[in-house]
N, C-alpha and C positions, 0 to 999 in steps of 0.2 A: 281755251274756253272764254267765253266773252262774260261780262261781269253778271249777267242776269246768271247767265250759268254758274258761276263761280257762286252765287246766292243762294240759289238751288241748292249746289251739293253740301254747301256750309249748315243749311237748315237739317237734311236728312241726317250731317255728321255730328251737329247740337244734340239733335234726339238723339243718336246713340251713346252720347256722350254721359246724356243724364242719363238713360236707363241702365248704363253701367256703375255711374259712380253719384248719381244724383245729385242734387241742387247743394252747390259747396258751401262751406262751411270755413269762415280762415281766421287770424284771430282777431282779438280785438281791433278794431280799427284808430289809428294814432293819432292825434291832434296836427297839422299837417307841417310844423318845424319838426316834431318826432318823427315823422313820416322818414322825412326828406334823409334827417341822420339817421335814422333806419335802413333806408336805402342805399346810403352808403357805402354803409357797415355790410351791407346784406352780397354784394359785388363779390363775387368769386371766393364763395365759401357756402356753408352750411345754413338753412334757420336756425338751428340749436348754437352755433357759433356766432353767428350776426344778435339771436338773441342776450345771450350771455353779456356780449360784450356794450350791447345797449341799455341793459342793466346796469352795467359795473360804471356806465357815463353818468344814468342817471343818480346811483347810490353815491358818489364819489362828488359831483360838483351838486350845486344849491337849482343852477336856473343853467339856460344855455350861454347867457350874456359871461359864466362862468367858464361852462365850455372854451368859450371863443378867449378869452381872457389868459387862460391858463399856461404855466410853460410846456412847450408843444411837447416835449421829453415824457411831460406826466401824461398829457393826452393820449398819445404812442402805450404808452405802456399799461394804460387803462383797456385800450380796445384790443392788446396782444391777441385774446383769443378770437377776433374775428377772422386773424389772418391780413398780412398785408399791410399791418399795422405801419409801416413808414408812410405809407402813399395814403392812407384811411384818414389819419391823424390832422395832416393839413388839408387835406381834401374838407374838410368837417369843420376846419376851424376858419379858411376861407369862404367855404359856402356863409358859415354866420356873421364872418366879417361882410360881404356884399349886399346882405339883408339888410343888414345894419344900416351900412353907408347907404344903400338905396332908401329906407323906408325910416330911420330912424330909430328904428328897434328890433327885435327878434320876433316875426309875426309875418308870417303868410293869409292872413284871415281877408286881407284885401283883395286874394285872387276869386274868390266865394264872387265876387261882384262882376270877373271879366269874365268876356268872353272865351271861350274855349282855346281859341288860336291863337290867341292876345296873349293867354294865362300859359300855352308851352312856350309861348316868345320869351315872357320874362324870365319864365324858369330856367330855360337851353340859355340864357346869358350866363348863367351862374358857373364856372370853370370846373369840369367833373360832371356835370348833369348834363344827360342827353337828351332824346327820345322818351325812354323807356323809365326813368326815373321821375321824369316831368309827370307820363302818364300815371303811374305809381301814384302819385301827388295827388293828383285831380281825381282821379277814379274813387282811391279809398279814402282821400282825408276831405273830399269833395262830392264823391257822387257825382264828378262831371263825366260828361262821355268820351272819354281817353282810352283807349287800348293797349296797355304794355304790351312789346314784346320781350321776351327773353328769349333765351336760348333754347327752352326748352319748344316754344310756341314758335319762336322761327324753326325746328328742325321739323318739328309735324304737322305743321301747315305745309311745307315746302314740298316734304314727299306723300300729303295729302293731294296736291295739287293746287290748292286753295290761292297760293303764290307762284311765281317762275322760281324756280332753284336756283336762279345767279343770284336774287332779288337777294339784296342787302337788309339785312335785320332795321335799319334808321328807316329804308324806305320801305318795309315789310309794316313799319305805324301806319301809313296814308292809305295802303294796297288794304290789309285789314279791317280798317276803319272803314273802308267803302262794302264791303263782303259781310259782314259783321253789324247784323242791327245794334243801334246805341243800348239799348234795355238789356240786349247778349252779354255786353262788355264785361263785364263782373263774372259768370259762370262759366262765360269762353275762353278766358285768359285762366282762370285757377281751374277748370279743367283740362282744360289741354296739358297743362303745365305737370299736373297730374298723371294723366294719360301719358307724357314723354319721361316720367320719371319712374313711372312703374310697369312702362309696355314700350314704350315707341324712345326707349333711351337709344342714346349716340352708337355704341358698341352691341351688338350681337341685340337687333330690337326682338323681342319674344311676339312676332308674328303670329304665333298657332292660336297665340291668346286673345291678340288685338280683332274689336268686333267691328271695326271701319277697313280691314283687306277690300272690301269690295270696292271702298270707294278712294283707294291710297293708289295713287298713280306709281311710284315707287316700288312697292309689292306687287302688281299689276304686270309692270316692266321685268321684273325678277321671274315669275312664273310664265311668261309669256317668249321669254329669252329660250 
């Protein structure tokens, strides 16, 4: 499909999207250093577990400048329940060390002011932060126009057709973003994500339920096989 087309079937698969599951709802939105160590935390595991454990940072140190300070031992052992807690712990405590050294303090409040492409440049320098984290950032602690992907929204775009199925989840941000009006960004990413966690999951997806068959290139191939 060429990109107009690719636009096309994105709009007819929005509306279905909303008339299934309507205009999302997520939770409070985080000041955008919480953001960042929320997203972290959030990396291969549950919301209830990335929550928990974002809690037990915040209950436990005073500020983040504490976070970053802290022996990394206690860090680890604070975040246990997100999962992954070796690699969580300095991944967290770096990120607020490079803020630091970059900007003087603990404060993302000056990306508010760059431009969009500027604002994933500085972020993707941070060691652990990619794509999808950056967009995380800007999107919700921002309102800029970023498009996460995750895993979820790379698996059901791909057998939507919306992407090529090689297409790399890093290069699935730029290919989305083009398909994907800027105003979408917000209801496209936590529906979809939706959508792949309760219908269009990895293993055995519940097809008879899903109401985009018609326009899923995937399911299409499967009954035409």
């Amino acid at each position: 499909m060429t990109l107009e087309q690719r636009k096309r079937q994105y709009a007819k698969i929005a509306e279905l999207l909303e008339d299934t599951y309507g205009y999302p709802t997520w939770r409070q939105h985080l000041p955008p250093i919480d953001e960042l160590v929320s997203t972290i935390l959030s990396q291969s595991t549950t919301d209830s577990n990335r929550d928990m454990a974002f809690d037990a940072l915040k209950a436990r140190y005073e500020s983040w400048d504490a976070v970053r300070d802290a022996p990394l031992d206690d860090v680890i052992e604070t975040i246990r329940s997100a999962g992954l807690a070796n690699q969580k712990g300095p991944r967290i405590q770096d990120a607020l060390q490079f803020v630091t050294d970059q900007r003087g303090e603990i404060s993302l409040d000056f990306l508010d002011a760059m431009d969009i492409e500027a604002a994933k440049e500085w972020l993707t320098q941070i060691k652990g932060i990619g794509p999808k984290t950056a967009a995380i950032i800007l999107l919700f602690a921002f309102n800029k126009p970023a498009f996460p992907v995750d895993t979820h929204v790379h698996r059901v775009t791909k057998r939507l057709g919306l992407i090529d199925p090689k297409i790399s989840a890093e290069r699935a941000h730029t290919e989305l973003e083009a398909i994907i009006p800027p105003q979408d960004y917000y209801p496209a990413h936590l529906n979809i994500i939706r959508h792949g966690r309760e219908v269009c999951s990895a293993r055995g997806p519940r097809c008879e339920e899903c109401p985009l068959t018609a326009f899923c290139d995937d399911y299409q191939s499967r009954i035409n096989d």
